[in-house]
N, C-alpha and C positions, 0 to 999 in steps of 0.2 A: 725138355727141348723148347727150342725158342724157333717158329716161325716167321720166318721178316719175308717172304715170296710172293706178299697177296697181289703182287703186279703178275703175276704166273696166272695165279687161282687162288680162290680164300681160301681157307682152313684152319678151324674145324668149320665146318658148314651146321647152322643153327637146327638144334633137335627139329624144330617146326619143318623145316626142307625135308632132313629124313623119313617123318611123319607122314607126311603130307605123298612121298612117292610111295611108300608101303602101301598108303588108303588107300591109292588110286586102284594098285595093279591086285588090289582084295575086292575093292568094292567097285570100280568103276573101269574095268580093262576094257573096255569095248573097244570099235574101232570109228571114231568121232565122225559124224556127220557121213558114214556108211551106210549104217543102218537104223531103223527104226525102235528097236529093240530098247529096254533100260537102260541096258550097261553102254550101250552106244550116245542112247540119248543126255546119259549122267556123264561121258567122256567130254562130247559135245560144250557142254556145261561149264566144265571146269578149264577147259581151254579158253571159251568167250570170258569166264571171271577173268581168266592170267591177260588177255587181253585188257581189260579194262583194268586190273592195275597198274600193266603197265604204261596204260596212258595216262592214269591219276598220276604216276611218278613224273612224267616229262612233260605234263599239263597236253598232252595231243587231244586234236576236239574227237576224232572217231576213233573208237576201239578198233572199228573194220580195216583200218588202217596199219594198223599193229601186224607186219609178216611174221612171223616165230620162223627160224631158221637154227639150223648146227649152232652158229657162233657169229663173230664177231665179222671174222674173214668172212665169210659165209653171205652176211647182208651187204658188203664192200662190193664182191662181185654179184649181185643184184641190182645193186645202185649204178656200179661203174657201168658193166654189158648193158642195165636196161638204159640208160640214158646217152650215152656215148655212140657216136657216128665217125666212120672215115672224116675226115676233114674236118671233124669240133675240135675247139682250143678245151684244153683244161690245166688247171692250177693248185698246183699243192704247195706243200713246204716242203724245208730242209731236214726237217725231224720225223718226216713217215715212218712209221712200219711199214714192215714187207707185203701186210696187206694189202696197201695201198699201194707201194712200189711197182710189186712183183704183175701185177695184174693190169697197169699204167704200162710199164715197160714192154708187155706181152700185147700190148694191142696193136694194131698197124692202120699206120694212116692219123693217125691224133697226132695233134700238137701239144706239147706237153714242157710249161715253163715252171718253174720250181724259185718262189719266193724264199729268200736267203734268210735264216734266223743264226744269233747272235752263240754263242759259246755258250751260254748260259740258258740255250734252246728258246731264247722268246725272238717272237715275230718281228722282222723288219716292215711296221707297217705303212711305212712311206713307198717299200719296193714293192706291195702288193695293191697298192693305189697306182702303180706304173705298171704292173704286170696283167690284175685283172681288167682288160679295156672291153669294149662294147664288143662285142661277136663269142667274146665267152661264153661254152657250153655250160661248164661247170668248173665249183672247185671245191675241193676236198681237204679238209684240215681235219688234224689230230688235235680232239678238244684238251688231251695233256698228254706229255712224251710218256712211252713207256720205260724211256733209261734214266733222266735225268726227272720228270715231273713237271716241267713248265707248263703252268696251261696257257694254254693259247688266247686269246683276243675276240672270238668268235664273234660280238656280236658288232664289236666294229666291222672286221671281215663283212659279213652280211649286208652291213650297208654299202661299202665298196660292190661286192658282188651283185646285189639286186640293184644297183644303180648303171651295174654294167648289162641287166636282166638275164642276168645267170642264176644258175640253181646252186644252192649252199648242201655239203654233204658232209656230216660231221663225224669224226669216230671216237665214239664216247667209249670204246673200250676201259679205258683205265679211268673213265669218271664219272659212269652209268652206278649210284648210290652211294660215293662218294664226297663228288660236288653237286650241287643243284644245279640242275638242268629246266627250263620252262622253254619248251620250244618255241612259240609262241613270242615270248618276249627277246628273245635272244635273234628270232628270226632264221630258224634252221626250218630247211628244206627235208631236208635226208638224214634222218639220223641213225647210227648203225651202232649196238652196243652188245654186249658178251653177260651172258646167267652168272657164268660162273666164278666171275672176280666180287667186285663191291657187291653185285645183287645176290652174292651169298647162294645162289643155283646151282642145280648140276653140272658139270661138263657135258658140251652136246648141246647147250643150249643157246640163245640169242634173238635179236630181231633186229627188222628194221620198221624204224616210224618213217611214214610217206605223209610230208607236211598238206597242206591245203591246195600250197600255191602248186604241188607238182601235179598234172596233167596225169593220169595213171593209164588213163586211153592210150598214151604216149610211148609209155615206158614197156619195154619185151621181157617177157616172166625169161631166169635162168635157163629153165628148163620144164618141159610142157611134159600130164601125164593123168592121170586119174584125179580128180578133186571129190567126188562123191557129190559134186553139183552138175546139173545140165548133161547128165550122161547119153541122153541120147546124139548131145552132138560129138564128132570127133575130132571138131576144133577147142583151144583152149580159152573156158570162159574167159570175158572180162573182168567181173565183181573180183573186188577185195573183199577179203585176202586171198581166196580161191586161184587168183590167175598167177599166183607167186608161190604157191604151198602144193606144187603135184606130190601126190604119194600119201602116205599113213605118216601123220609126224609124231615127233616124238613125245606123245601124250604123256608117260609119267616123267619124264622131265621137265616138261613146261607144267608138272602140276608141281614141281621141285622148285621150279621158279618163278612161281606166283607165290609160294609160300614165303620164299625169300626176300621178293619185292616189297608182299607185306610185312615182313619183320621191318625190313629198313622203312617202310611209313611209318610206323608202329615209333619206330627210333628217333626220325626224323632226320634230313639228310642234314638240316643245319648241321643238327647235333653233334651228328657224324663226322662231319666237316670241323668243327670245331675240335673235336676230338685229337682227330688226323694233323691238324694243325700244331698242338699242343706235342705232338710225336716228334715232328718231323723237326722243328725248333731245338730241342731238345740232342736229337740225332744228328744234324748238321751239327750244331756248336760245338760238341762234343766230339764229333770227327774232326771238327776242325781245329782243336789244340793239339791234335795228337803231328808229332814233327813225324813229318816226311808223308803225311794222308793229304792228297789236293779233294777236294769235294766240290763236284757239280751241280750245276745246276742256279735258279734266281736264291740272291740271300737274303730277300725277304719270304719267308714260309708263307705267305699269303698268296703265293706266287704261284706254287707249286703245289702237286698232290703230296700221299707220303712218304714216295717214292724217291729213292737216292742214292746217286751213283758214287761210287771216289778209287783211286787207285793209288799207289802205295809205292815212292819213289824205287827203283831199281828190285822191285817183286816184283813176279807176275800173278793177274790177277787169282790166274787156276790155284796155285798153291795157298793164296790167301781165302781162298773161300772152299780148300779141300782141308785147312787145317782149325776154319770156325767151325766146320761140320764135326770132322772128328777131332777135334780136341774141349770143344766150347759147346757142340748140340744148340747151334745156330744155324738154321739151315735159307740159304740167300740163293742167287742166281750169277753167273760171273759170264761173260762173253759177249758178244755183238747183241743179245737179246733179240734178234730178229730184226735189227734197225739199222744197218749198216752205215743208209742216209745219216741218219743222228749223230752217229760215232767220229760219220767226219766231219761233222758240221759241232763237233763239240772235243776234237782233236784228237778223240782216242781207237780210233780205226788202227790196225786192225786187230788189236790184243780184246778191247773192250776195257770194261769196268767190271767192278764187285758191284752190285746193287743188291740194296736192302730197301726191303719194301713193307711197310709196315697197313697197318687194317683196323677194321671195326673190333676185331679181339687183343690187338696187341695193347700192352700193357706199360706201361711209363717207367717200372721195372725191367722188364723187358729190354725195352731200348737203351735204359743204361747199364743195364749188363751187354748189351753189345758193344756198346762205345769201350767197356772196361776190357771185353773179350780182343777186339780190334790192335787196342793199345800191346796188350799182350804178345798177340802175334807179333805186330811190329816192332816189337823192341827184339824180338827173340830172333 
């Protein structure tokens, strides 16, 4: 079997991850920062490490800073609900997820302009020099598409944004240990990213990073409840992370996704990067001889993650990626991927694309036995 999906979720997920959640729930099940006890205080433990790698990976200066949350979605509406008021302007692109969409569209009372990207999913950044103006609350970019792979411009973005003194919110979904990321120099405010794709974690997992510049006085927890801090009052502390994390979280996955974060230091994301690079090169040109395959997305691989969409003159995409599965034991993703935006802002609304998504495990073989699998179906 050949997995090309890691835009979904990686897999296999490195023995250290599996390890790493077994220990926990033998050695260390407690329930973190509850109690006094060992097994509480060793929980406690192992969640502050998952914090603090995950700031080593994105150069963030406070671990305290680090929310852990479900996922990706998860820290989006954290960011959007805590920061967002009736009446702020906010600014995204043409290539969101529905993360960002569904949650943007569901609010009432915002202003909500959408800077236009190219077919080939890169940023128009002369309309976003015209879109993001002075009374901007915030704006939210996808640091790379999850249908076609473009990554985004961020850190130009950022200077438009803080020059208009808006807050920058990024979703590093599909490039949290992938691409490098340094907050810091990039200039990201809000960064909201997913365990379970590039950082090789659980499902169930994620965070969000709260840069310097954000005011956290400012910003309203999702949802208010027990933190195991300040219990005698019945209002919800202030401090991070506490005023963002009510309830028991989900300590053997976040021990799932420190183990992971460290694999990929261990790896180095260059590396990785480079890796992904060498993939995806590889996987466009090669789609792209094949007569009657269009393939999206920028056609410099530098451009983009290893993520790539294409579709297949007069098929539909369901059968081409119900006859890689069972005839070829390639297993892909085909439909709107949760990005509707994207799909018409890259003309293939509303069938979708095939997307093939390749990873830290896939194999150079691999990718060209899809290119050879593809051709196959298509000629047949």
């Amino acid at each position: 079997m050949i997995y090309l999906d890691h835009a979904a979720t990686s897999w296999p997920k490195p023995p250290e991850v599996l390890a790493a959640m077994a220990d926990f729930l033998e050695r260390a099940g407690g329930n973190p920062g509850r109690s006094g006890h060992r097994l509480s205080v060793e929980a406690g433990r192992i969640v502050y490490d998952a914090r603090e790698a995950v700031a080593e990976l994105f150069n963030a200066a406070d671990p305290l800073r680090v929310i852990f949350t479900l996922n990706a979605t998860h820290a989006i509406n954290i960011a959007l609900y805590g920061v967002l008021r009736p009446g702020d302007r906010v600014v995204t692109s043409g290539i969101e997820h529905n993360a960002v969409m569904r949650p943007l569209r569901g609010m009432e009372g915002i202003e909500l302009a959408i800077i236009p990207c190219g077919r080939d999913g890169s940023l128009d950044l002369a309309a976003a020099g015209r879109l993001i103006t002075p009374g901007t609350r915030l704006v939210v970019l996808n640091h790379a598409s999850n249908v076609v792979g473009t990554i985004l411009p961020v850190r130009e973005v950022a200077e438009l944004v803080h020059r208009a003194g808006a807050l920058l919110l990024v979703d590093a979904a599909q490039t949290a240990g992938a691409v490098p990321i340094d907050m810091q120099a990039l200039a990201i405010d809000l960064l909201a990213f997913t365990g379970h794709k590039a950082l090789l974690g659980p499902p169930g997992t994620g965070g969000l990073v709260i840069g310097e510049r954000v005011d956290t006085a400012g910003l309203e927890p999702l949802f208010r409840g027990g933190t195991g801090s300040r219990s005698e009052f019945e209002i919800q502390p202030e401090d991070c992370p506490d005023k963002f994390e009510s309830g028991t979280p989900n300590s053997v996955g976040i021990a799932g996704l420190a183990a992971g974060v460290r694999y990929v230091l261990r790896h180095g994301v260059a590396a990785i990067r480079e890796h992904e690079v060498m993939l995806i090169r590889e996987l466009a040109e090669g789609l792209a001889d094949i007569p009657g395959v269009t393939v999206y997305g920028p056609a410099d691989p530098t451009q983009r993650t290893a993520t790539l969409s294409f579709t297949v003159a007069g098929r539909r995409v369901s059968e081409i990626g119900l006859r890689l599965d069972e005839e070829h034991d390639i297993l892909c993703r085909v439909g709107l991927h949760c990005a509707p935006a994207a799909h018409r802002t890259i003309g293939t609304f509303p069938e979708g694309t095939v997307r093939l998504a390749a990873g830290l495990s896939t194999t150079l073989a691999d990718v060209r036995a899809a290119v050879a699998a593809v051709a196959k179906v298509v000629a047949s």
